[in-house]
C-alpha positions as CSV (number, residue, x, y, z in Angstrom):
1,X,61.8,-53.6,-37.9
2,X,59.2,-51.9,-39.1
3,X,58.5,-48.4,-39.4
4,X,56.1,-45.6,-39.4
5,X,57.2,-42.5,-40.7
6,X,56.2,-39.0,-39.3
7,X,56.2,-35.3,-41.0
8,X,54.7,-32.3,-40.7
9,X,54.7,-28.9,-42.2
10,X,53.7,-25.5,-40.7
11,X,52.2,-23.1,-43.7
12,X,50.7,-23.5,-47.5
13,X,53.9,-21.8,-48.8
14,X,56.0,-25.5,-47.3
15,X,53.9,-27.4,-49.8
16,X,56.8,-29.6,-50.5
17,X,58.2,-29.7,-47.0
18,X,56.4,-33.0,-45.8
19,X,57.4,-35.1,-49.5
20,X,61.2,-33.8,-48.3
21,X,60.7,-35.0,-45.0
22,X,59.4,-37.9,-45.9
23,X,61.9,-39.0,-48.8
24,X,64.8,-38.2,-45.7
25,X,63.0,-40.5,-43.3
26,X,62.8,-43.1,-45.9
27,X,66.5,-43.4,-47.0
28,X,67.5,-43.4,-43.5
29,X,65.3,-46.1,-43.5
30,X,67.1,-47.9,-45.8
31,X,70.2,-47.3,-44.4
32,X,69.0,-48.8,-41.1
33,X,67.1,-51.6,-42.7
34,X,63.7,-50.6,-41.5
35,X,60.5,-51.5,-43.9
36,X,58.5,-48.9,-43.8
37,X,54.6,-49.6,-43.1
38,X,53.2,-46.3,-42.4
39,X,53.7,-42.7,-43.4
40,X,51.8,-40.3,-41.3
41,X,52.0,-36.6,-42.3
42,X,50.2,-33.3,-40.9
43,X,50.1,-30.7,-43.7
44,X,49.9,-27.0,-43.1
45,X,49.6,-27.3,-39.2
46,X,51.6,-25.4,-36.7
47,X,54.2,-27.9,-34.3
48,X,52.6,-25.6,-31.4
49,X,50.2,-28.5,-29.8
50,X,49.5,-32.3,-30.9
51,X,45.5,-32.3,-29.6
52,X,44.3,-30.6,-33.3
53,X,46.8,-32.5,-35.7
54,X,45.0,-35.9,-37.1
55,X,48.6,-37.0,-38.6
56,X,50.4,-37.1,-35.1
57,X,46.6,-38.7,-33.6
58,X,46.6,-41.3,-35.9
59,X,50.2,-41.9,-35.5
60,X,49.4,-42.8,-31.7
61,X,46.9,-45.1,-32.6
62,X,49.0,-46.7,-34.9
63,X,51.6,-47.2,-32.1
64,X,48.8,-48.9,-29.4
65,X,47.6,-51.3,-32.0
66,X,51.2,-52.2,-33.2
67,X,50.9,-51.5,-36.4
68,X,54.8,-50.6,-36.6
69,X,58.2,-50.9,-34.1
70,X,59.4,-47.5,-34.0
71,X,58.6,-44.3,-34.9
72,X,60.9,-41.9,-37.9
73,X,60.7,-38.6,-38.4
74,X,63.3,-36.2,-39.9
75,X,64.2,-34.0,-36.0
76,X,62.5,-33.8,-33.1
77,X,60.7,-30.4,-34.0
78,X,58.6,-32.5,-36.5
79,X,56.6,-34.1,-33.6
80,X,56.2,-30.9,-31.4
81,X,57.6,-27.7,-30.3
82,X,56.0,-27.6,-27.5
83,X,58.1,-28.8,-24.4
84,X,54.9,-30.7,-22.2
85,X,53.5,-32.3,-26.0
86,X,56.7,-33.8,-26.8
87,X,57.6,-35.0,-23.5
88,X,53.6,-36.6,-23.0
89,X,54.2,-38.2,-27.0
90,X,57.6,-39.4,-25.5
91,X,56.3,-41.0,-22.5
92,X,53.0,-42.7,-24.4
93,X,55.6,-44.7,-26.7
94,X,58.2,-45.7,-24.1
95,X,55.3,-46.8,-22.6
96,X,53.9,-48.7,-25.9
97,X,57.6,-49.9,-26.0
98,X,58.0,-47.9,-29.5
99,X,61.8,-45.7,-30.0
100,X,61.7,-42.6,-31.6
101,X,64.5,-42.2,-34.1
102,X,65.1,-38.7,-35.9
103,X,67.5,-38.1,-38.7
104,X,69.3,-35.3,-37.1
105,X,69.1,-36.7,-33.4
106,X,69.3,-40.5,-33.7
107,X,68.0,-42.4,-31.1
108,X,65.6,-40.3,-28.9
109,X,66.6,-40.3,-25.5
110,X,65.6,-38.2,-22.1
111,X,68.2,-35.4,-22.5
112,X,67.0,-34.8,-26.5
113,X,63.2,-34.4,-24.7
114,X,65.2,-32.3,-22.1
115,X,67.7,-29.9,-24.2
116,X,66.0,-29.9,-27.7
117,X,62.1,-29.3,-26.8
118,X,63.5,-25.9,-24.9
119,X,65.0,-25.0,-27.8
120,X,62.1,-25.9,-30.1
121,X,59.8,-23.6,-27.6
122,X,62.1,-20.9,-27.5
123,X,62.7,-21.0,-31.1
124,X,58.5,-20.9,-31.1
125,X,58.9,-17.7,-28.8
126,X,61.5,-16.0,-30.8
127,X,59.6,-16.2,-34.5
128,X,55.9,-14.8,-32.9
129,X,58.1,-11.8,-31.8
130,X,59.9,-10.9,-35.0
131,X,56.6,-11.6,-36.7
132,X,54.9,-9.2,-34.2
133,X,58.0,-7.1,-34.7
134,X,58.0,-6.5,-38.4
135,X,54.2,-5.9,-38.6
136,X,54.6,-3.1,-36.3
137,X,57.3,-1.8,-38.9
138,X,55.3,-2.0,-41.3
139,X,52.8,-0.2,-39.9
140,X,55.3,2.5,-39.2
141,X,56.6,2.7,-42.7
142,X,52.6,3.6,-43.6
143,X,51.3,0.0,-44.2
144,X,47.9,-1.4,-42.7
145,X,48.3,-4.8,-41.2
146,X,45.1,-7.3,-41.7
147,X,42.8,-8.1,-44.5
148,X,41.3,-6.1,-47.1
149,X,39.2,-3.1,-45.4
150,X,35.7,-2.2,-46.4
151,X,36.5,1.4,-48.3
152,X,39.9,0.5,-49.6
153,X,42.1,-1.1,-52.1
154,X,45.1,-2.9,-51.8
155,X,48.2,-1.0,-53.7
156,X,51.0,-3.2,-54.6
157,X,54.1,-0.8,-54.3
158,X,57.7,-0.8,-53.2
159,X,59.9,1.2,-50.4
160,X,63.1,3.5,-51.4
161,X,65.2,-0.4,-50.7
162,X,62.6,-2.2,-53.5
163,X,61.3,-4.3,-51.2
164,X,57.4,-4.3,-51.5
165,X,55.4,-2.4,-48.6
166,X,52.7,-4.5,-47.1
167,X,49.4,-3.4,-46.3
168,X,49.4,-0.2,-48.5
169,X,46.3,0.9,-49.4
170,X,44.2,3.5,-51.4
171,X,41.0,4.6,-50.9
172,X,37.8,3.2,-52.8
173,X,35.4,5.5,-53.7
174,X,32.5,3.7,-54.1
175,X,32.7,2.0,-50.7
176,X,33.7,5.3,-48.9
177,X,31.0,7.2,-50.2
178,X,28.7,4.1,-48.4
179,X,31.2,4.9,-45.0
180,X,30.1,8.2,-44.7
181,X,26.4,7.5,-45.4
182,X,26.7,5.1,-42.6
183,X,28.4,7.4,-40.4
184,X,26.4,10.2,-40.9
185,X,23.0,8.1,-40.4
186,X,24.3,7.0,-37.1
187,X,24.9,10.1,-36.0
188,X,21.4,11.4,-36.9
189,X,19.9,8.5,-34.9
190,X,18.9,5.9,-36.6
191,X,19.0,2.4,-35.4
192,X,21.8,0.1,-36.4
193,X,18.6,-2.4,-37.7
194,X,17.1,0.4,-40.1
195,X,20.9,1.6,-41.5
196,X,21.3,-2.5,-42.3
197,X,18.2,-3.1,-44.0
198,X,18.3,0.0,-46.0
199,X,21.9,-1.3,-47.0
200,X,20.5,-4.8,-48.1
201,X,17.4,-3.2,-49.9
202,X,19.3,-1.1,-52.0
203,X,21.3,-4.5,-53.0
204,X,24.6,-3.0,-51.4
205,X,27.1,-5.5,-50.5
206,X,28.7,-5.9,-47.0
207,X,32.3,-6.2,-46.5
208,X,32.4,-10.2,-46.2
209,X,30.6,-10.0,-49.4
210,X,27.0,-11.4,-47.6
211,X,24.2,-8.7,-45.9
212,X,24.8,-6.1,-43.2
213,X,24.4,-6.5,-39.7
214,X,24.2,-4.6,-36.7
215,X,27.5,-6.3,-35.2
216,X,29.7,-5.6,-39.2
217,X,28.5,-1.8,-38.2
218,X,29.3,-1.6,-34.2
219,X,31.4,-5.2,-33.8
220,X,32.1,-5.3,-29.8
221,X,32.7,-2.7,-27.1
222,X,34.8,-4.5,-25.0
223,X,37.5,-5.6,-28.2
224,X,36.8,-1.6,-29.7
225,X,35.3,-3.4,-33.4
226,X,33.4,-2.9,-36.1
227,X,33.0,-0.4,-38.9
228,X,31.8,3.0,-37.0
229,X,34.9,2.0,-34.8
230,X,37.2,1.7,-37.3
231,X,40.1,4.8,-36.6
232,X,41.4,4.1,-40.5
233,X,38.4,6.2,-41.7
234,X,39.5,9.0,-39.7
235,X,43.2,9.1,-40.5
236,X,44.8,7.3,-37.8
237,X,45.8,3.2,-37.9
238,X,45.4,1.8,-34.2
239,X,47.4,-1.2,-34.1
240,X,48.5,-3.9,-31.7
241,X,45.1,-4.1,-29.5
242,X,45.0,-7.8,-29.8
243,X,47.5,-10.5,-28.9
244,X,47.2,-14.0,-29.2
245,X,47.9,-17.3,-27.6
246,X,47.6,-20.9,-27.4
247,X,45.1,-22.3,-25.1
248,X,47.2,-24.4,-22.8
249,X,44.2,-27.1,-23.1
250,X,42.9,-27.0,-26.6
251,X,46.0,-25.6,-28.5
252,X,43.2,-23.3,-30.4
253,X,44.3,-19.6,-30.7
254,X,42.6,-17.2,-28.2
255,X,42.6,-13.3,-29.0
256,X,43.5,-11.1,-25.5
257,X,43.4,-7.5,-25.3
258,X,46.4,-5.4,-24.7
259,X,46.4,-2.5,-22.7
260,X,45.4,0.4,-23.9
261,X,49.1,1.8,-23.5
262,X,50.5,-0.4,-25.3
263,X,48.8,0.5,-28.8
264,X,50.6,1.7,-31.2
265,X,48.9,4.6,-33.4
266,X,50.0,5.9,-36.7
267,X,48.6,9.0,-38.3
268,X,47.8,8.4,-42.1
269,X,45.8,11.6,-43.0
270,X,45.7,10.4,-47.4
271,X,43.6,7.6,-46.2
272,X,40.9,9.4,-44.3
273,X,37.5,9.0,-45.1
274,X,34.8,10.5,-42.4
275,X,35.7,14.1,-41.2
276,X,37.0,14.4,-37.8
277,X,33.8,15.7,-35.7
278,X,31.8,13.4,-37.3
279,X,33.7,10.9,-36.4
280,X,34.2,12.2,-33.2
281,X,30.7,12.5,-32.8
282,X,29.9,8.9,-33.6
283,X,32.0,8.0,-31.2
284,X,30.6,9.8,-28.4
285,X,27.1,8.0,-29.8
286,X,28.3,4.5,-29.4
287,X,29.7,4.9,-26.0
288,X,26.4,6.9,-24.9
289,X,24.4,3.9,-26.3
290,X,26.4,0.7,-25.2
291,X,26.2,2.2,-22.1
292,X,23.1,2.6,-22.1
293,X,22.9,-1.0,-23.5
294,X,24.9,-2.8,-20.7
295,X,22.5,-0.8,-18.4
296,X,19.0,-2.3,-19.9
297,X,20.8,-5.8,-19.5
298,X,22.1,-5.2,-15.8
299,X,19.4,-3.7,-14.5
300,X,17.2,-6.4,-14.2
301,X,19.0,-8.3,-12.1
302,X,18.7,-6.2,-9.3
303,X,15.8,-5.1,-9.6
304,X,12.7,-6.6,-8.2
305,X,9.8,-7.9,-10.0
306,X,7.2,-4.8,-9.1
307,X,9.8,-2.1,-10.0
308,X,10.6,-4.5,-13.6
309,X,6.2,-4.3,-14.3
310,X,6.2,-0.6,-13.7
311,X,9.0,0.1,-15.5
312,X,7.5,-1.8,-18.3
313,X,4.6,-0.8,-18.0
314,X,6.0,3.2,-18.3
315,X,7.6,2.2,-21.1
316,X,4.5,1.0,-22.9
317,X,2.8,4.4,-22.0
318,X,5.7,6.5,-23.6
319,X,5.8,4.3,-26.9
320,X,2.1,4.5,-27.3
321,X,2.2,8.7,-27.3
322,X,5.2,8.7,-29.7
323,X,3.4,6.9,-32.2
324,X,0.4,9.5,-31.3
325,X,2.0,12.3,-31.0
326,X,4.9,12.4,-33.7
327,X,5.6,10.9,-37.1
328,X,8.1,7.9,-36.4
329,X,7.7,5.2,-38.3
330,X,6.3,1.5,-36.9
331,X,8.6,-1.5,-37.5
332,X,6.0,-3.4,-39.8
333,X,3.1,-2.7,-41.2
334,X,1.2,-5.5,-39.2
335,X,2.6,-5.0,-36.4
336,X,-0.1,-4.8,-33.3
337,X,-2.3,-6.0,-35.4
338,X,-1.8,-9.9,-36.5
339,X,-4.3,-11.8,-34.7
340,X,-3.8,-16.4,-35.3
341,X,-7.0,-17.7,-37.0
342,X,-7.4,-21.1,-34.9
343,X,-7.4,-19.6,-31.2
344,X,-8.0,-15.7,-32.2
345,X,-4.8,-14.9,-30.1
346,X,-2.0,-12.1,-31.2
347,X,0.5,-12.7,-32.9
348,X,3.2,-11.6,-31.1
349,X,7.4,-11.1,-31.6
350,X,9.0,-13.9,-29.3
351,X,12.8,-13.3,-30.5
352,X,14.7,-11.4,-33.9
353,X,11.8,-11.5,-36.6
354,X,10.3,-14.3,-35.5
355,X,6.2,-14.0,-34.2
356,X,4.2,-16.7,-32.6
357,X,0.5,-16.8,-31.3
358,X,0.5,-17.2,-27.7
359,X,-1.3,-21.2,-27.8
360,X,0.9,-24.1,-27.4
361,X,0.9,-26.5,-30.3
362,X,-0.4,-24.0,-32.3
363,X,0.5,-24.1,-36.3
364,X,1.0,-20.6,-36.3
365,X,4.4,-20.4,-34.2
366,X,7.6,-19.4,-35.1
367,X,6.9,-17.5,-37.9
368,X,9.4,-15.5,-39.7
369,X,8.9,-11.7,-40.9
370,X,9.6,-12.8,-44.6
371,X,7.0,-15.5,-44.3
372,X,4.2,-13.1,-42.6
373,X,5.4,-9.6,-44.6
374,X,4.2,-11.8,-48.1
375,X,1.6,-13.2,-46.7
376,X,0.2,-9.5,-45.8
377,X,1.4,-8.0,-49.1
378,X,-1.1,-10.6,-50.8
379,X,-4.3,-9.9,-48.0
380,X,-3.8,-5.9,-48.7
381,X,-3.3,-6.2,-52.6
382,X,-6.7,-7.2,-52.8
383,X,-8.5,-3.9,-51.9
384,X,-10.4,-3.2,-55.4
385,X,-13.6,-1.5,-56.5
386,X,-16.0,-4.3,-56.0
387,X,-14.6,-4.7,-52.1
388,X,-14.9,-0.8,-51.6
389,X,-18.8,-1.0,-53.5
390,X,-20.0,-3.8,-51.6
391,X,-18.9,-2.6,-48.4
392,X,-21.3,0.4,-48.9
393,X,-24.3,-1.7,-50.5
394,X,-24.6,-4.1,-47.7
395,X,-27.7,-4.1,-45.9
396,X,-26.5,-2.5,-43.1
397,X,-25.3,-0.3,-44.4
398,X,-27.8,0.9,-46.6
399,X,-30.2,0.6,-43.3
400,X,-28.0,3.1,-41.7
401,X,-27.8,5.8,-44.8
402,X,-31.7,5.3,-44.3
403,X,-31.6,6.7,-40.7
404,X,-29.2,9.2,-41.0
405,X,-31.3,10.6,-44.0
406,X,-34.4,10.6,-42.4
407,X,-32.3,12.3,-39.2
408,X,-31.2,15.3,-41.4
409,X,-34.6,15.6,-43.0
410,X,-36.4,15.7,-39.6
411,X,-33.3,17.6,-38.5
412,X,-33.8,20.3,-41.2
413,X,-37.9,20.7,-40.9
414,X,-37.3,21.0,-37.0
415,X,-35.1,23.9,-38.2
416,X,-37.4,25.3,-40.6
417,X,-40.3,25.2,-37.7
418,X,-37.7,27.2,-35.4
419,X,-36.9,30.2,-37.9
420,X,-41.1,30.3,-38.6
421,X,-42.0,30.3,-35.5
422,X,-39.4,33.0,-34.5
423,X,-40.1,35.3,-38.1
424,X,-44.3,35.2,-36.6
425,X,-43.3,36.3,-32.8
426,X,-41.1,39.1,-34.2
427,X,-44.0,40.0,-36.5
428,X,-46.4,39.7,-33.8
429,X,-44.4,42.1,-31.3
430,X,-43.3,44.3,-33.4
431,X,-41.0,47.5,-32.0
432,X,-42.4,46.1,-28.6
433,X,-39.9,43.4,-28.6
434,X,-37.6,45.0,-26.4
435,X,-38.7,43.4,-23.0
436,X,-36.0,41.3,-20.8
437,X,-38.4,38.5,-21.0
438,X,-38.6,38.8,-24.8
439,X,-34.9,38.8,-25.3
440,X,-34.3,35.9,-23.5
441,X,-37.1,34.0,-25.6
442,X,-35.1,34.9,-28.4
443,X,-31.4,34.1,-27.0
444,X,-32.9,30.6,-26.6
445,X,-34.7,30.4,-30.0
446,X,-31.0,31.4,-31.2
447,X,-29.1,28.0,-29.2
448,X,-31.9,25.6,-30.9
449,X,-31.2,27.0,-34.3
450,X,-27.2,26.6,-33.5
451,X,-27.6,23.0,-31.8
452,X,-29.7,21.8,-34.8
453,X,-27.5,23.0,-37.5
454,X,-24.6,21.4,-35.4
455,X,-26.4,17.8,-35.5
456,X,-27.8,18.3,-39.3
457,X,-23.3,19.0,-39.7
458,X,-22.4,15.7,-37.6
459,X,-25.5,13.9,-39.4
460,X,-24.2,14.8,-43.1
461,X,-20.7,14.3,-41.9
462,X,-21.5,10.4,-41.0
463,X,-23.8,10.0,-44.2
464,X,-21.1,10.9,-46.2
465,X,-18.9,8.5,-44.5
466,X,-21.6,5.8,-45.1
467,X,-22.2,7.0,-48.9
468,X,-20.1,5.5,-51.9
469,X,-17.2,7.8,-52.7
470,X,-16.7,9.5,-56.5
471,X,-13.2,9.0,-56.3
472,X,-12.9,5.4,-55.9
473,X,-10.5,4.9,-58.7
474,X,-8.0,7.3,-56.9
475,X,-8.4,5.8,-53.8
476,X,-7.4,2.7,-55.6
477,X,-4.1,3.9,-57.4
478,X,-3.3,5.9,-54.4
479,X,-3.4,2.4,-52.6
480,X,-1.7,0.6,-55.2
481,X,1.3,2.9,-55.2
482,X,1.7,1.9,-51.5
483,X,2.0,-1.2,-52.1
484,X,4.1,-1.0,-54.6
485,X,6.4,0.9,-52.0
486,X,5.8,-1.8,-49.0
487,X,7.2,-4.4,-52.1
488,X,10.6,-2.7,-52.3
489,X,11.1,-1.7,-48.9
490,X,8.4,-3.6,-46.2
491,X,9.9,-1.0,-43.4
492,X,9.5,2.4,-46.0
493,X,7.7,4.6,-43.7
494,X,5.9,6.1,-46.4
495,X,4.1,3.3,-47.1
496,X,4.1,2.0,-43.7
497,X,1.9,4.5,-42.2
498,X,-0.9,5.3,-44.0
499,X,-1.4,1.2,-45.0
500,X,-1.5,0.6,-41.0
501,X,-4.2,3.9,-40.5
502,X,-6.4,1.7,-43.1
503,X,-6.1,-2.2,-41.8
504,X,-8.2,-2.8,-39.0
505,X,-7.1,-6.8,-38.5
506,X,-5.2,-9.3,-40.2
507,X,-5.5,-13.2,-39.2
508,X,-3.5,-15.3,-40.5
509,X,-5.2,-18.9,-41.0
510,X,-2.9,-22.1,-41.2
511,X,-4.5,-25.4,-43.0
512,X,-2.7,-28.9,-43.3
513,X,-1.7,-30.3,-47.1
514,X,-1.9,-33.6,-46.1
515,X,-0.9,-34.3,-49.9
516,X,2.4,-31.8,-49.3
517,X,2.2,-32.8,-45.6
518,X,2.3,-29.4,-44.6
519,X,0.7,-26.0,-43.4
520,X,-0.4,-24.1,-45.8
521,X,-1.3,-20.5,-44.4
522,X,-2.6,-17.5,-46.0
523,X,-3.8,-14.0,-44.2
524,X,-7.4,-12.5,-44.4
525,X,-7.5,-8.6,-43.7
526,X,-10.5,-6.5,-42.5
527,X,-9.9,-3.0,-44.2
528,X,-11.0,-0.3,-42.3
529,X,-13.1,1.3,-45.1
530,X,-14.2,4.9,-42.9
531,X,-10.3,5.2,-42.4
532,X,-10.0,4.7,-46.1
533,X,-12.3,7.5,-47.0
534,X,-11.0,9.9,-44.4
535,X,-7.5,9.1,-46.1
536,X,-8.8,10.2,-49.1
537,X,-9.9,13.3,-48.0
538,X,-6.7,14.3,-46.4
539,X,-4.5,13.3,-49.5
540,X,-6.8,15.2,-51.6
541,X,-6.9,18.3,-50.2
C-alpha cells in the first residue's frame, strides 16, 4: 500500500518535532510494509483548526487525486484537536476510501474520532488556562506581560526560587522623558496630528521603530489602547482586558473584551513615569474628546440636511474669527490659498493630506502635502531684490507714485492757501474778531486745515507703500530665515504666519513629459509686495 505521511508541530521551540514524527511514521511504515510516497508536514502551526494549515490542505488533495492508500501520522492529535475538524477530515477520507492509521491508535475507527478528539479539545482547554494562569502570576509577582513597552527595558532577573521573572522591567530614560512630553502636550491641547509631526521632525523614533501616529498615541476607546492610555506610566499594570478565541469559521484568533470586573490591577509605583494628576488629567481629556468625537460622527445621521449646512456653515464663521482674532497657527502655509493652473479652481483637501482641484480629469488631483509643500518651498524661495525692484519700477506703478505726488503737492498748496487766507482775515479784523459770525468762519477754516493734513497723511502713507524700500536687503534675510524655518518644520508656526500674511496666490501648473511620460508640475506665486512692506515695518519697530 502506499502511504502519505502526516506531522505537525505547534511552536518554533518543537523545531525537531515534525523530523521525530516523521522518522516514527516511517518505521511503522516498515513494519507494516507500506512504501511511503508522500510526507506532508505543518510546521509551527497550532492543531486548533485545519482551514489555515497548507500541510493538512495539501494532504486532502493528495487523498482525492489518489496519490496514496492511506494516511500515517504518529496520534490522532497530529491531524486536529479540534473535535468537529477531525471528525469532517475523518469523514472526507472514508469517503475517498483512504484509512487513517496512527502509531499510538492503530487503525482509526469511529470511537477513536469519538473518545480521543474530546480529549484532544479538552486537553486544548486545559493548556490556554494554565497559560492564562501563570501570566496572571506573573503579573502578581511584579512582572509585565506583553512585548517590550515604549519607556522601558527589559531586566533579566530571577525570584527568591531562581527561577527567572518574566516581564520585569526598568525604566528608560530617554524614552520616558519623550512620555511625559507627550503627556504633558496633550494635556495643554494640542492635537494628536501636531504632537506626531513634531515627534517625526525632530527624528524621534516611534515604538514599532517607524513614525508616530495619532492611533500609537490614543490606540482605541472601545479596547482602552494606546500610549496616553497606558496605566504602566502611572504605576499601576491593568491586565487581563483581552481574551481570545478561535473563530469557529476561519480558525483565526479574535481579541474580545473582558469585563471590566474581571481585570486584574497591580500597583508597581518604581515603574511610574507621568505623575498622577497629569495622568489623571489626560484621562479626563481623552474621554471629553472621544466623546466628543463619536458625537461629530453620529450626529449627522440624524440630522437633516438644512440643520448639517447651518451647522457648517457656523462653523466656518467661528474658524474664520479665530484666525482673525487670535494667534493659532494655520495647518499649511498654502492653505486657502492654492488655486490649479488649467481650470483656475482651488485646490482643495479631499481626505488625510491629500488636495485635488475641484475639475474632473484634471492633472492636478490627488496631490499629496509632501509633493505640494516642495513645490511651494521652491515658488516662495524665489523672492529676491530684482522681484521686489521691478515690482515698484513697473509702469504702473510709477504712474501711480506720479498721482499721489502731485495729490500731496496740490494737497499741501491747498493748505498753504487756507493758513494765508486765514493769517489776512485775522489781520484785517483785528481785536474786532470777536463776532459769533467770525468765530464760526474760523471754526470752519480750522476743519479744512485738519481734513487736508489728514489726506496729505493718507496720501504719503500710500506713496510710501508705492516707493522702493531702503531696507530691501533686510526684508530679504528676514524672508530667508523663514524659509529656512518652513524647511525643517513646514507646520512651524513661526514661519507659517507671517509667509501666509505675504503670499497672495499660488497656482500650481501641471505639463505632460511625453519623453518621461508624465506630469511635470511646478507652482508660480503672486507675492503680496504692500503686505511685504507693512511686514517690515512691524518687525522693525
Amino acid at each position: 500500500m502506499r502511504a502519505g505521511i502526516y506531522a505537525r508541530h505547534s511552536t518554533d521551540k518543537q523545531g525537531t518535532s515534525s523530523e521525530d514524527q516523521i522518522r516514527r511514521c516511517q518505521e511503522f511504515c516498515r513494519f507494516k510494509g507500506y512504501d511511503v510516497v508522500k510526507v506532508y508536514r505543518d510546521e509551527a502551526l497550532s492543531g486548533a483548526h485545519i482551514e489555515n494549515r497548507p500541510g493538512i490542505n495539501a494532504l486532502l488533495i493528495g487523498a482525492l487525486d489518489g496519490r496514496f492508500d492511506v494516511v500515517i501520522a504518529e496520534d490522532l492529535s497530529r491531524i486536529s484537536r479540534d473535535q468537529a475538524d477531525t471528525a469532517n477530515f475523518f469523514k472526507k477520507m472514508i469517503f475517498l476510501g483512504v484509512p487513517v492509521e496512527t502509531v499510538s491508535e492503530g487503525l482509526i475507527n469511529e470511537l477513536h474520532i469519538g473518545l480521543k478528539s474530546t480529549m484532544n479539545a479538552l486537553y486544548l482547554k486545559d493548556l490556554a488556562e494554565k497559560t492564562h494562569r501563570g501570566v496572571i502570576a506573573a503579573v502578581l509577582r511584579g512582572g509585565v506581560p506583553g512585548g517590550k513597552l515604549y519607556g522601558y527595558d527589559l531586566v533579566h532577573a530571577l525570584d527568591e526560587s531562581g527561577e527567572p521573572i518574566r516581564g520585569k522591567r526598568t525604566i528608560n530614560p530617554q524614552q520616558a522623558a519623550i512620555v511625559r512630553e507627550i503627556f504633558a502636550a496633550y494635556d495643554a491641547g494640542q492635537k494628536l496630528k501636531h504632537i506626531c509631526e513634531d515627534l517625526n521632525r525632530r527624528g524621534i523614533e516611534a515604538p514599532n521603530g517607524g513614525k508616530w501616529a495619532p492611533t500609537t498615541l490614543v490606540g482605541s476607546f472601545v479596547r482602552q489602547t494606546g500610549l496616553l492610555r497606558q496605566t504602566l506610566y502611572n504605576g499601576t499594570i491593568t491586565f487581563n482586558k483581552m481574551q481570545y478565541r478561535k473563530h469557529p469559521e476561519t480558525g483565526r484568533r479574535v481579541s474580545i473584551m473582558r469585563p471590566e470586573s474581571e481585570w486584574v490591577t497591580v500597583p508597581i509605583p518604581e515603574l511610574a513615569i507621568v505623575e498622577e494628576n497629569l495622568f489623571a488629567s489626560v484621562q479626563r481629556s481623552l474621554d471629553q474628546r472621544s466623546a466628543r468625537q463619536r458625537e461629530r460622527k453620529l450626529a449627522p445621521k440624524v440630522m437633516t440636511e438644512e440643520e448639517k449646512r447651518e451647522i457648517s456653515i457656523t462653523r466656518s464663521r467661528e474658524w474664520r474669527r479665530s484666525q482673525a482674532i487670535t494667534g493659532k497657527r494655520a495647518n499649511a502655509v498654502f492653505g486657502g490659498k492654492l488655486y490649479c493652473g488649467k481650470h483656475g479652481e482651488p485646490i482643495v483637501a479631499t481626505y488625510a493630506r491629500h488636495y485635488s482641484c475641484k475639475s474632473k480629469g484634471c492633472p492636478n488631483r490627488s496631490l499629496n502635502y509632501d509633493q505640494i509643500i516642495a513645490f511651494v518651498i521652491k515658488a516662495i524661495s524665489t523672492l529676491d531684490q530684482d522681484m521686489i525692484m521691478a515690482h515698484f519700477d513697473n509702469a504702473d506703478m510709477v504712474k501711480r507714485r506720479s498721482k499721489l505726488e502731485g495729490e500731496i503737492k496740490r494737497l499741501r498748496k491747498e493748505l498753504e492757501d487756507i493758513r494765508t487766507g486765514l493769517n489776512k482775515v485775522i489781520e484785517a479784523l483785528g481785536p474786532d474778531a470777536r463776532s459769533h459770525e467770525i468765530r464760526a468762519f474760523f471754526d470752519d477754516k480750522s476743519e479744512q486745515i485738519h481734513r487736508t493734513k489728514l489726506d496729505i497723511s493718507r496720501c504719503e502713507r500710500q506713496l510710501a507703500d508705492t516707493s522702493l524700500p531702503k531696507s530691501i536687503d533686510r526684508i530679504l534675510a528676514r524672508h530667508n530665515k523663514l524659509i529656512a524655518k518652513l524647511r525643517v518644520w513646514s507646520r512651524d508656526p513661526e514661519a507659517v504666519i507671517p509667509l501666509r500674511q505675504i503670499i497672495d496666490r499660488l497656482t500650481i501648473h501641471a505639463t505632460w513629459d511625453e519623453i518621461e511620460e508624465r506630469w511635470d508640475r511646478r507652482c508660480e506665486v503672486t507675492f503680496d509686495f504692500p503686505a511685504i512692506i507693512a511686514a517690515d515695518k512691524r518687525h522693525s519697530q
